[in-house]
Backbone as a printed PyTorch tensor [residue, N CA C, xyz], in Angstrom:
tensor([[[  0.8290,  -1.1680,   0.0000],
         [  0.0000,   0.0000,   0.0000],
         [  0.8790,   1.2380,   0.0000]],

        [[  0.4620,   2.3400,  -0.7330],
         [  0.6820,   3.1830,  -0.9700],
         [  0.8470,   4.2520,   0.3920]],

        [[  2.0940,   5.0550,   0.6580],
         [  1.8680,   6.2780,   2.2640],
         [  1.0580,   6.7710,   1.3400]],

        [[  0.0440,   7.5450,   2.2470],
         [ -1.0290,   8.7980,   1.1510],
         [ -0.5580,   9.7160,   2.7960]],

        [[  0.1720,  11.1460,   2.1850],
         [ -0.2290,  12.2550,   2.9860],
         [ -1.0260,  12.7790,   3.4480]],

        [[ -1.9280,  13.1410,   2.3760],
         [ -3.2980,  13.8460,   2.6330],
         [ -3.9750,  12.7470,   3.5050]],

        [[ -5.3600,  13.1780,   3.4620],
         [ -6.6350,  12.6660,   4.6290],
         [ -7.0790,  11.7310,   3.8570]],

        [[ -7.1710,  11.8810,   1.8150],
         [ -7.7380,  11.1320,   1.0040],
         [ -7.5970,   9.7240,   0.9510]],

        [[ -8.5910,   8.6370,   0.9100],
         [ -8.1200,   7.5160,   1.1270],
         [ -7.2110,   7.1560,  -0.3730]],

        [[ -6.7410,   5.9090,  -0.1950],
         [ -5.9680,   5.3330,  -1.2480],
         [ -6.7440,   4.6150,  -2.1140]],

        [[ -6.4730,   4.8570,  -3.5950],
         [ -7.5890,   4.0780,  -4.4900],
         [ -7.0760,   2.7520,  -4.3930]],

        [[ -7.9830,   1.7870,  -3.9830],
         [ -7.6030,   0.1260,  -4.1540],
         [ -7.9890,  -0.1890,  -5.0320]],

        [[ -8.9000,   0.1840,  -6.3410],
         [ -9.0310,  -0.3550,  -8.1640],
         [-10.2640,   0.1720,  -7.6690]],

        [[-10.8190,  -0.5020,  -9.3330],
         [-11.9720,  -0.3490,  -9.3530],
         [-13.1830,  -1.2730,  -8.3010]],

        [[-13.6930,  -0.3940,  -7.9720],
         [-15.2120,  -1.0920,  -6.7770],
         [-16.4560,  -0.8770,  -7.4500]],

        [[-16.6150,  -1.9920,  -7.9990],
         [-18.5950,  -1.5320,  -8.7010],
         [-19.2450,  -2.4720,  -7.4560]],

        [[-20.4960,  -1.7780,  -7.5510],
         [-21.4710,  -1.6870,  -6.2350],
         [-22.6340,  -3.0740,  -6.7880]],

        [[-22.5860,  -4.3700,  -5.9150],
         [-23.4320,  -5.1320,  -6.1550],
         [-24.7080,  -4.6770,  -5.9870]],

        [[-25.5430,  -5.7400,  -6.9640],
         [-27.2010,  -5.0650,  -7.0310],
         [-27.4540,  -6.5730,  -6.3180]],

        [[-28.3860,  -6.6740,  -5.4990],
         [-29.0230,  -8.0420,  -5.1890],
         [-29.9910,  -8.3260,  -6.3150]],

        [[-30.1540,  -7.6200,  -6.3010],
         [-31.9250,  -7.3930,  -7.3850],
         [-31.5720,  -7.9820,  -8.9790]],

        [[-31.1500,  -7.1690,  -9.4650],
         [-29.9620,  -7.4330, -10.5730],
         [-29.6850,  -6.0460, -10.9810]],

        [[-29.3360,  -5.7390, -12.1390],
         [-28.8690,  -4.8700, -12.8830],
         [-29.4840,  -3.4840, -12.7220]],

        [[-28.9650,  -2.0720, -12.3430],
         [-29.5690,  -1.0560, -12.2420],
         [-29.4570,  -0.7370, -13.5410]],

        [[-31.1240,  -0.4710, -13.9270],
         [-31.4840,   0.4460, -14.8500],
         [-32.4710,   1.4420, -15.0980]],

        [[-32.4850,   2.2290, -16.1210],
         [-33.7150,   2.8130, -15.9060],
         [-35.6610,   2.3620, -15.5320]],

        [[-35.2700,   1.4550, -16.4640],
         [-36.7140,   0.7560, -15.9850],
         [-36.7810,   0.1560, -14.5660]],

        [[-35.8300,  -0.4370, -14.0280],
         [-36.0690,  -0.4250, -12.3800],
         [-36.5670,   0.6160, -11.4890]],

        [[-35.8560,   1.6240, -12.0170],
         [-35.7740,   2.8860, -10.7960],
         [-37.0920,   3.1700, -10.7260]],

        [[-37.4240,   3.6620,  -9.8490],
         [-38.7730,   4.1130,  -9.2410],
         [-39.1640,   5.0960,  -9.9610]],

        [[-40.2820,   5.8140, -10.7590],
         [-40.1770,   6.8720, -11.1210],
         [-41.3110,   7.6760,  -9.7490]],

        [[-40.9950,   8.8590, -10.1540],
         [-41.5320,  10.3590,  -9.5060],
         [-42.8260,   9.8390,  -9.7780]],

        [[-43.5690,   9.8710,  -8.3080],
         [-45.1000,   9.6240,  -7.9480],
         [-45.6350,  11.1160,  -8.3770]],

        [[-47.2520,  11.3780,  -8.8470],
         [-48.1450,  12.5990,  -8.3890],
         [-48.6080,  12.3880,  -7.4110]],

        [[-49.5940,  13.1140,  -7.0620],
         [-50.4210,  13.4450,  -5.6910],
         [-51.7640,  12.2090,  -6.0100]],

        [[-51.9120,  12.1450,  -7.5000],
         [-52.6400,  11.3760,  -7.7400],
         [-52.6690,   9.8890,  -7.7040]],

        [[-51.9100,   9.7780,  -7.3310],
         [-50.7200,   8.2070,  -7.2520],
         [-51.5590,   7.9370,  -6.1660]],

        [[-51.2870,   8.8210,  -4.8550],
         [-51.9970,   8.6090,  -3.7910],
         [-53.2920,   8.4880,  -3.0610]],

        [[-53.9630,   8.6300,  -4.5340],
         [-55.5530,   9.0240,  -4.4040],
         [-55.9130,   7.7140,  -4.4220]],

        [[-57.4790,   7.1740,  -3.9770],
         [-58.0280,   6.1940,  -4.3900],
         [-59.6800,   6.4160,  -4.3500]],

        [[-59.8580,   6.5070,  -5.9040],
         [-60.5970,   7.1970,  -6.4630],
         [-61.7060,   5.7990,  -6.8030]],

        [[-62.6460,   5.8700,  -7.1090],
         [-63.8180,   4.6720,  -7.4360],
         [-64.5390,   5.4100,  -9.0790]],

        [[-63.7410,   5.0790, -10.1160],
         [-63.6750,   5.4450, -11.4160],
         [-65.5870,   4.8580, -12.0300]],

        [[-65.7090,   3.5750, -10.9100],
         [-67.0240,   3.1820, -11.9280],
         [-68.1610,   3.8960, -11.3010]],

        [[-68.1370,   4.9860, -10.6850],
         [-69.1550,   5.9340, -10.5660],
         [-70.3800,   4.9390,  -9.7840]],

        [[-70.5420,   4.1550,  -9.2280],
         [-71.2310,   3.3130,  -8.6740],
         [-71.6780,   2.2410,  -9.9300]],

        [[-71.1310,   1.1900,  -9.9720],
         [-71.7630,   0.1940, -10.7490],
         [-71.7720,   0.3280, -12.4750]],

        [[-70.9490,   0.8050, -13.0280],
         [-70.6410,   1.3160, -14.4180],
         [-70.0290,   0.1190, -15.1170]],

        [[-69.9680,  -0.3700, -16.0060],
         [-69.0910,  -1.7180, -16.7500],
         [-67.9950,  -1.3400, -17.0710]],

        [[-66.8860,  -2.0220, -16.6930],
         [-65.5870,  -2.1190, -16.3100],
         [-64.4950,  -1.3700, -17.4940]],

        [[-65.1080,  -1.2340, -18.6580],
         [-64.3780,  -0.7770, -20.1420],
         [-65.0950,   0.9120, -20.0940]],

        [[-66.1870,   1.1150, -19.0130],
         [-66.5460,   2.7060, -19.5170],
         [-65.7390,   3.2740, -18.2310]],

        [[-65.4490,   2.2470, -17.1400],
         [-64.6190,   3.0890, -15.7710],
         [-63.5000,   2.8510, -16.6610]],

        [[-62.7750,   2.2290, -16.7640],
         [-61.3210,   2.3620, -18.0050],
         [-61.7480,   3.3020, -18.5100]],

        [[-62.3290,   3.8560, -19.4620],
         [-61.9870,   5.0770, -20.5020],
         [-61.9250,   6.3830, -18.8790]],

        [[-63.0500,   6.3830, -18.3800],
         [-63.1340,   7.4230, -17.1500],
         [-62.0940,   7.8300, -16.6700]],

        [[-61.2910,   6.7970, -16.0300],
         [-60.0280,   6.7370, -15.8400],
         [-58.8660,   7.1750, -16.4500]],

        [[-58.9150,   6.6490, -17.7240],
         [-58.1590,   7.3090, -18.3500],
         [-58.2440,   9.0310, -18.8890]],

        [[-60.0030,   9.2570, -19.2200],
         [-59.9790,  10.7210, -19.2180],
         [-59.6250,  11.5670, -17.8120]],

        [[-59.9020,  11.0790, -16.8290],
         [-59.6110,  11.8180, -15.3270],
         [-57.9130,  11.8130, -15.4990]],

        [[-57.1540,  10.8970, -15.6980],
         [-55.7130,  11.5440, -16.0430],
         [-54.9030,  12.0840, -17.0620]],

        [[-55.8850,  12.3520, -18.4110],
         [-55.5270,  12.8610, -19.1850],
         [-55.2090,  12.1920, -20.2960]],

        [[-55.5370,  11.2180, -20.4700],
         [-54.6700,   9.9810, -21.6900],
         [-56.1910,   9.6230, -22.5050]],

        [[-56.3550,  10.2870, -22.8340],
         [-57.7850,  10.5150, -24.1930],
         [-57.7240,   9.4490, -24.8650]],

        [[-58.0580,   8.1700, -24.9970],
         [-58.0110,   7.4510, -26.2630],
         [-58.9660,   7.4550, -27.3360]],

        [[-59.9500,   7.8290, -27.4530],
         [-60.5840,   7.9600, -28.3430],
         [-62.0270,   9.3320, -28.0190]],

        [[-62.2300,   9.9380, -29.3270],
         [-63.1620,  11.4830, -28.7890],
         [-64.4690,  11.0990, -28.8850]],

        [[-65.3080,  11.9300, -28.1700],
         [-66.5950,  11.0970, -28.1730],
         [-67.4290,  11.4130, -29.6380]],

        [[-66.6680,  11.9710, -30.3720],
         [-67.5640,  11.6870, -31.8350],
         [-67.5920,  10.3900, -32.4400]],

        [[-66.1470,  10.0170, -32.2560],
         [-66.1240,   8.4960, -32.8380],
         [-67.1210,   7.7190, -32.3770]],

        [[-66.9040,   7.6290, -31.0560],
         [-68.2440,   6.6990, -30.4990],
         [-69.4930,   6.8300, -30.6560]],

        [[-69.5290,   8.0790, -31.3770],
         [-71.1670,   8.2930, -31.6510],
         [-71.4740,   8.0720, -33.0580]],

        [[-70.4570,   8.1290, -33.9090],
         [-70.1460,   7.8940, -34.9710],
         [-70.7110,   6.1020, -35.1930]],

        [[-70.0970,   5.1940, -34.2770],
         [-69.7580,   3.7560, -34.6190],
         [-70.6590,   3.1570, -33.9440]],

        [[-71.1470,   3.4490, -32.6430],
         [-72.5440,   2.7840, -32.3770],
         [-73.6460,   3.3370, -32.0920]],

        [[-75.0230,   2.3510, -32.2910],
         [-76.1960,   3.1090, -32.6370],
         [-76.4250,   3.7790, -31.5050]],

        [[-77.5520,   4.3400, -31.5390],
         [-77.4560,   5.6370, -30.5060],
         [-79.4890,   4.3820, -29.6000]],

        [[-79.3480,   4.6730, -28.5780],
         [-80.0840,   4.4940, -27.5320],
         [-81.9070,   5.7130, -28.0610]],

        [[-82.8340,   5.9580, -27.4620],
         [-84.0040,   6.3560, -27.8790],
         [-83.2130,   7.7980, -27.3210]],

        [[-83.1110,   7.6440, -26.3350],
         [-83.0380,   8.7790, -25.0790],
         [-81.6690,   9.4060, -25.7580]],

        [[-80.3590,   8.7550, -26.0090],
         [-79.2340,   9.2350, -26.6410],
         [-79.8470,  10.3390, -28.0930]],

        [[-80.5350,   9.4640, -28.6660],
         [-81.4330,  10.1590, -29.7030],
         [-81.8760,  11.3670, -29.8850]],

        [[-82.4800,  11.2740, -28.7440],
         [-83.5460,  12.7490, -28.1080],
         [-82.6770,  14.1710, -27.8870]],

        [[-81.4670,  13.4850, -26.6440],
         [-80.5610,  14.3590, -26.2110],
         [-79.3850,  14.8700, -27.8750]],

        [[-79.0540,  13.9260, -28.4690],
         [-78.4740,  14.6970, -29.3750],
         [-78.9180,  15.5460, -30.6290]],

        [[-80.0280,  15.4080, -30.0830],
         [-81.7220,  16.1430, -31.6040],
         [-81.3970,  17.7910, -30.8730]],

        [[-81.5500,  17.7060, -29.3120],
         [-81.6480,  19.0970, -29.0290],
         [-80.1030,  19.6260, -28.7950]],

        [[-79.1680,  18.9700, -28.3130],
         [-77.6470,  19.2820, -29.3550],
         [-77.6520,  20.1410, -30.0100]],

        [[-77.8220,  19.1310, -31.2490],
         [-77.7400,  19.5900, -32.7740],
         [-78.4990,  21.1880, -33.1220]],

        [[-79.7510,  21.0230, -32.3950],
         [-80.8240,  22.1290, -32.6110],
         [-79.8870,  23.6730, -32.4850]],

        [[-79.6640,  23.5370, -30.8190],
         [-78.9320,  25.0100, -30.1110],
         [-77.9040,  25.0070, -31.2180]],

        [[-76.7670,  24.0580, -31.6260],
         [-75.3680,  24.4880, -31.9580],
         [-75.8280,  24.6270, -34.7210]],

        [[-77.6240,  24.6170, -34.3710],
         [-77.5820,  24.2780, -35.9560],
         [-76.8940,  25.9420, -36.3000]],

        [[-77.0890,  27.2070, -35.8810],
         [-76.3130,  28.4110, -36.2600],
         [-75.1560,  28.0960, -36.6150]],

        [[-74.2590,  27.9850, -35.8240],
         [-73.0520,  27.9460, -35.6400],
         [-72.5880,  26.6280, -36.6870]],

        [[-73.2640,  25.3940, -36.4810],
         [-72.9540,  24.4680, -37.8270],
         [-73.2660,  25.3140, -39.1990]],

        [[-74.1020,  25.6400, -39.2330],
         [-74.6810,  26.2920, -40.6120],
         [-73.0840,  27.3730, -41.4490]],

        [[-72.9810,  28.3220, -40.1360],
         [-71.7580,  29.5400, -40.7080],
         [-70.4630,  28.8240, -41.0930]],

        [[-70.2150,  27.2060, -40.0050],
         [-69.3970,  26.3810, -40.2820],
         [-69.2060,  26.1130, -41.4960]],

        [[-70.2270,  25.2890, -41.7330],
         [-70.4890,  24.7540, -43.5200],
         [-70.6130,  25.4350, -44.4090]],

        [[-70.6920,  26.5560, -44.2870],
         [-70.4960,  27.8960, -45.4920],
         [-69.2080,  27.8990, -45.5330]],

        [[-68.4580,  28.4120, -44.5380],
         [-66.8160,  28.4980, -44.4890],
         [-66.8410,  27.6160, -45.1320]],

        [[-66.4220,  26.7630, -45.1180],
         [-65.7620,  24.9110, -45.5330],
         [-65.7490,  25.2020, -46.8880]],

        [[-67.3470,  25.5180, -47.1850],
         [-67.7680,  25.2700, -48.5480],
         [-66.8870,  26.4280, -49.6290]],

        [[-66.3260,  27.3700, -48.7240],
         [-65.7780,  28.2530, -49.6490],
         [-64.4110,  27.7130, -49.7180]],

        [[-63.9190,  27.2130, -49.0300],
         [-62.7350,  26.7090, -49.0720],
         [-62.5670,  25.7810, -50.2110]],

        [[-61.1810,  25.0710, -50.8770],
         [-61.0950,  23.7100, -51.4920],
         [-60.8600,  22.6550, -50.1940]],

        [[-61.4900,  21.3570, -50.6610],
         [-61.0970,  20.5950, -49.8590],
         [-59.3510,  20.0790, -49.5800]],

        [[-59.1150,  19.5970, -48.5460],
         [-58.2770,  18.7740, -48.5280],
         [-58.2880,  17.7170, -48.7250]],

        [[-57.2230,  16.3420, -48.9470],
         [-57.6140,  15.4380, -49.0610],
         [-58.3020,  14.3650, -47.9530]],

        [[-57.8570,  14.8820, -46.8520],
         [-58.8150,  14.2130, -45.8130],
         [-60.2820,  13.9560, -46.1920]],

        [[-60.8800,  15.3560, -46.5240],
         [-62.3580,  15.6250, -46.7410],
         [-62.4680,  15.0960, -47.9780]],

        [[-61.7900,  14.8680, -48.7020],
         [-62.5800,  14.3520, -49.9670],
         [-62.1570,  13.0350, -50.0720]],

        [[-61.5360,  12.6020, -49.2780],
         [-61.6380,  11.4150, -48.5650],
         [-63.0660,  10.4460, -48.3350]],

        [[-63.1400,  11.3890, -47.1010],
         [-64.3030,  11.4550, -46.1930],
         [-65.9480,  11.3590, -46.7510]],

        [[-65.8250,  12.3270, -47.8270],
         [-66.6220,  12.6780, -48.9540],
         [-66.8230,  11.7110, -49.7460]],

        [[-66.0150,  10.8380, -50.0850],
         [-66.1300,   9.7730, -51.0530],
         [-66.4690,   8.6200, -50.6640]],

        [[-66.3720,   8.3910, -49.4960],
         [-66.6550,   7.1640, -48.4510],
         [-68.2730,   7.2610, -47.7790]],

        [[-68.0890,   8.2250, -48.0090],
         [-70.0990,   8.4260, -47.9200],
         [-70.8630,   8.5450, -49.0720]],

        [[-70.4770,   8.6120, -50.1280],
         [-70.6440,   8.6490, -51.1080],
         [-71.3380,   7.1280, -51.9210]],

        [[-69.7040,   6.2220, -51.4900],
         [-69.5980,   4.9150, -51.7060],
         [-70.8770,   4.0800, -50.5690]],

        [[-71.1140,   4.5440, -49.1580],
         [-71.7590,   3.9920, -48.0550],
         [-73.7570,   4.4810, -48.3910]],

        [[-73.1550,   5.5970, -49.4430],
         [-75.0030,   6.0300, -49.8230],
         [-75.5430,   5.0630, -50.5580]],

        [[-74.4810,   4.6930, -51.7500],
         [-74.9230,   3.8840, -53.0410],
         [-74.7970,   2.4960, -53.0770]],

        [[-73.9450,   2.0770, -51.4990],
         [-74.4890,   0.8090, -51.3190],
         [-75.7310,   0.1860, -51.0500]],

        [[-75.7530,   1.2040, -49.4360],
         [-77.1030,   1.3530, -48.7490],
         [-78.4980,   1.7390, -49.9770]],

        [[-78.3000,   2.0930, -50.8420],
         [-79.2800,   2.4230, -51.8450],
         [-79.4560,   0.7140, -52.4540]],

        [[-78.4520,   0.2610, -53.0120],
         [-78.6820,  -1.0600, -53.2400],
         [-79.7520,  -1.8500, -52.5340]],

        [[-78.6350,  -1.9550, -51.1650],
         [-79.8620,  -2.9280, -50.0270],
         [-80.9000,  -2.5620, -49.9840]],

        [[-81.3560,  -1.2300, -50.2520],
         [-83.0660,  -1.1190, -49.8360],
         [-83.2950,  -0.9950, -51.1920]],

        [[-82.8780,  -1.3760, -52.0960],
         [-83.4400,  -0.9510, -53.4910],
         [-84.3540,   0.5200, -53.6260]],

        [[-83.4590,   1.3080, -53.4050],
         [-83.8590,   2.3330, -53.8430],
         [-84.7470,   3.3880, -52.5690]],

        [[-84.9520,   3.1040, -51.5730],
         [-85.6460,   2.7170, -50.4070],
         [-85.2260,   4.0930, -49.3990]],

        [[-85.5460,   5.2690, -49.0550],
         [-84.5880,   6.3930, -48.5630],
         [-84.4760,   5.7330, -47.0810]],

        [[-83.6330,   6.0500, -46.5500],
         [-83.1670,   5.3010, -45.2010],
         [-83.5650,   6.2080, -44.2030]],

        [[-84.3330,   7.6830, -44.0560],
         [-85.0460,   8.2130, -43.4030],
         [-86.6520,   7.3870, -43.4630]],

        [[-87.0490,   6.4010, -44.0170],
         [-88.0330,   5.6510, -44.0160],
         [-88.4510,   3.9680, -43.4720]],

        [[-87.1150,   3.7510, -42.7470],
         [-86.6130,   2.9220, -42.4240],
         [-86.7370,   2.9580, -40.8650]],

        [[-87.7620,   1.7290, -40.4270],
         [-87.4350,   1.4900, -39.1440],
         [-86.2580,   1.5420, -38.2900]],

        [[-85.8210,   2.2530, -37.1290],
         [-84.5050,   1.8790, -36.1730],
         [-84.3000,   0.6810, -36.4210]],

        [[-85.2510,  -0.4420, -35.8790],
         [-84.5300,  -1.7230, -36.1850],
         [-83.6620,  -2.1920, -37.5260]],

        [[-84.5520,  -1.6150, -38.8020],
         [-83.9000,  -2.0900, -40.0530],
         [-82.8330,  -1.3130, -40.2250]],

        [[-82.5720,  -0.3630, -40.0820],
         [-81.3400,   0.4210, -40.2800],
         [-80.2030,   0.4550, -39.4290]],

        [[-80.2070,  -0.4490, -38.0550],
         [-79.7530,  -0.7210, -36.9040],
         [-78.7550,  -2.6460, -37.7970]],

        [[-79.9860,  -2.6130, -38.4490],
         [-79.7750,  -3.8740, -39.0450],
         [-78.5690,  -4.0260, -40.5870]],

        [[-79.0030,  -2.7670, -40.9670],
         [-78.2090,  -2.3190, -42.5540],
         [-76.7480,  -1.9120, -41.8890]],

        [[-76.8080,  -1.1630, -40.7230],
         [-75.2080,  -0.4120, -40.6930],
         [-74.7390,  -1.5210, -39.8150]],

        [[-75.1110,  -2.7870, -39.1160],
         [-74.3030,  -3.8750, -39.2010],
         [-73.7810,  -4.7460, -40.2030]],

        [[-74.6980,  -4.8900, -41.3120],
         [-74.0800,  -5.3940, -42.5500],
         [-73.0250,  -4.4210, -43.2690]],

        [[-73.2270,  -3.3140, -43.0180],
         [-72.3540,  -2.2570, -43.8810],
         [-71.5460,  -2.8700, -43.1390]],

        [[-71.1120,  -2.7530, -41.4230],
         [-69.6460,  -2.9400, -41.0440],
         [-69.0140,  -4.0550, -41.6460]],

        [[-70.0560,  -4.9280, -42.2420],
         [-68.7430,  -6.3070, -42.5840],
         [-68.4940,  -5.9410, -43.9520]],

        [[-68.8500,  -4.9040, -44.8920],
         [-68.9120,  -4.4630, -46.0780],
         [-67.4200,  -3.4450, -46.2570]],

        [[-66.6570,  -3.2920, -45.1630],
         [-66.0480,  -1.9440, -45.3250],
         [-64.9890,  -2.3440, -46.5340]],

        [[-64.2660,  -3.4580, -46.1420],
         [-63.2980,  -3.2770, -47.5770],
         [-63.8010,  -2.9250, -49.1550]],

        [[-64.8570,  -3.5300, -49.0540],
         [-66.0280,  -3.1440, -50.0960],
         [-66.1650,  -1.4880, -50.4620]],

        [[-66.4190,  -0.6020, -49.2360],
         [-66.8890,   0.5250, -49.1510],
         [-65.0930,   1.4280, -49.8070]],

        [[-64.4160,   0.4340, -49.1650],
         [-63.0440,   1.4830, -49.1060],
         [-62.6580,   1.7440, -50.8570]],

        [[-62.9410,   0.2210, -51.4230],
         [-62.6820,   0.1780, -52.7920],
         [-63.8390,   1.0790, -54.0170]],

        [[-65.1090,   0.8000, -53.3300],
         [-65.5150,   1.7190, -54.3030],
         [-65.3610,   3.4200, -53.6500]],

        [[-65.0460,   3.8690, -52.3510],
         [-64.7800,   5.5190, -52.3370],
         [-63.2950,   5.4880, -52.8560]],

        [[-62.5610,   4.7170, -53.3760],
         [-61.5620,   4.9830, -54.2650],
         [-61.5900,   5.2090, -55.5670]],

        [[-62.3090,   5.0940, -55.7410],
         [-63.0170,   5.0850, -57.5960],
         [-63.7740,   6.3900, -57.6520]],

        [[-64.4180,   6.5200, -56.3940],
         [-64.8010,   7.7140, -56.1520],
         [-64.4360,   9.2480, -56.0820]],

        [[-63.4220,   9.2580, -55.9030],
         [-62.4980,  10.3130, -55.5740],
         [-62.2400,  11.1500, -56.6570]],

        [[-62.3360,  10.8020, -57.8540],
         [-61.7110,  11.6390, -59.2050],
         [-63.3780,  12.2260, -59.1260]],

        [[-64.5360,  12.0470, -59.0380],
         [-65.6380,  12.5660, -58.8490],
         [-66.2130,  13.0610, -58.2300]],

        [[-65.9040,  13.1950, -56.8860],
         [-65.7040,  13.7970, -56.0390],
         [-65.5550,  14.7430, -55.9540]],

        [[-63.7140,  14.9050, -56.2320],
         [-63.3220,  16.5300, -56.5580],
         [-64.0090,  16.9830, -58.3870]],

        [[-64.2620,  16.4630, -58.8250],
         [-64.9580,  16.8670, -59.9930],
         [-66.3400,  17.9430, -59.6460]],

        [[-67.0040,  17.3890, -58.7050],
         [-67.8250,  17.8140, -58.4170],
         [-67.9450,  19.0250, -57.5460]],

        [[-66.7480,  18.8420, -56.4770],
         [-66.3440,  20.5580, -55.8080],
         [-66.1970,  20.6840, -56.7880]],

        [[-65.0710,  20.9380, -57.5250],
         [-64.7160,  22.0850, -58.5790],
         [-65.7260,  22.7710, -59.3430]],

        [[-66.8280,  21.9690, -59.9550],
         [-68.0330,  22.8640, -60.6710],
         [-69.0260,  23.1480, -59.6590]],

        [[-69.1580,  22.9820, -58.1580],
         [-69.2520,  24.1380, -57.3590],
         [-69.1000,  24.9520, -56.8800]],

        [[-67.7890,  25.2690, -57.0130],
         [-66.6560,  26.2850, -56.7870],
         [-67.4560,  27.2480, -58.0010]],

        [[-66.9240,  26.3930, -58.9390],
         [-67.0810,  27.2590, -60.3320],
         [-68.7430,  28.0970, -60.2590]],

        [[-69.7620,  27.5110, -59.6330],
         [-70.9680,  27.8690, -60.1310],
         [-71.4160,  28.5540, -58.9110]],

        [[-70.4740,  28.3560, -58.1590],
         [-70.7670,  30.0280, -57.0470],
         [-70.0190,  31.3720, -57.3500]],

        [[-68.6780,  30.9420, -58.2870],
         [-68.0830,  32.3560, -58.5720],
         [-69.1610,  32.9010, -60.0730]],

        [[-69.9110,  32.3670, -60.9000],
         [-70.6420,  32.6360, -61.6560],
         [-71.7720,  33.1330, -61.1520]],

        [[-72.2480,  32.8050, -59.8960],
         [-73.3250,  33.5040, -58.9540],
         [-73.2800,  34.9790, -58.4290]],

        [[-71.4620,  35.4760, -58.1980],
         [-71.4180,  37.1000, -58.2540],
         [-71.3810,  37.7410, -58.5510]]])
């Protein structure tokens, strides 16, 4: 061993520090708790099914997985769901209306004429199945009944709003055109 003058001890090599556990890494280490960590919160609101306290949950901390249009979008709507989104729609029809003017002055993007073409393709199927049949004439049940067959139809739907699309924008464009002929 080395005299050391100073107070400093003497280096004896290298010393790495056993883990019992195994290997320190990041994924071991503990991370930084919130306040919310510590909470214990009852997400199913008394008696709620176990996939709507999951989403709850997840909106109460911020991790959004899906917006509630989609879901209103993809399944049928309840009598009462019905009712409540009739008077919705009613208060916010102004404000949709000035919406859809904007838009309409705009060109689309391709999202929307996307979007546009896929309803397009989902009209002229649905026209098929009822032969001709307007789907505002259509029992809840039967039409409850049609947009389950549509869902097994989608690759179907995707291929013809692809065909769709050159007609689509064909069709903005000579509306474009036949509103600037309107001033």
């Amino acid at each position: 061993m080395e005299k050391n003058n100073s107070n400093m001890p003497v280096d004896l090599g290298k010393v790495e520090p056993t883990d019992p556990v195994g290997e320190l890494n990041n994924s071991n280490m503990p991370q930084n708790l919130s306040f919310k960590d510590f909470m214990t919160v009852d997400y199913t609101y008394g008696g709620m099914p176990e996939l709507i306290a999951h989403n709850a949950k997840k909106r109460h901390r911020g991790i959004v997985g899906e917006s509630v249009e989609e879901d209103l979008e993809t399944e049928a709507l309840s009598h009462s769901q019905r009712i409540k989104a009739s008077i919705r729609m009613k208060k916010m029809a102004k404000r949709i209306k000035i919406a859809r003017d904007r838009a309409m002055r705009r060109s689309p993007d391709m999202k929307t004429v996307q979007r546009r073409a896929t309803k397009a393709a989902r009209k002229a199927i649905l026209k098929k199945m009822t032969k001709g049949q307007d789907k505002g004439d259509l029992s809840f049940a039967r039409r409850a009944d049609l947009e389950k067959r549509m869902k097994k139809m989608q690759p179907r739907i995707q291929r013809l709003a692809k065909k769709l699309i050159p007609s689509v924008r064909k069709m903005d464009r000579e509306r474009k055109q036949s509103k600037k002929t309107e001033k």
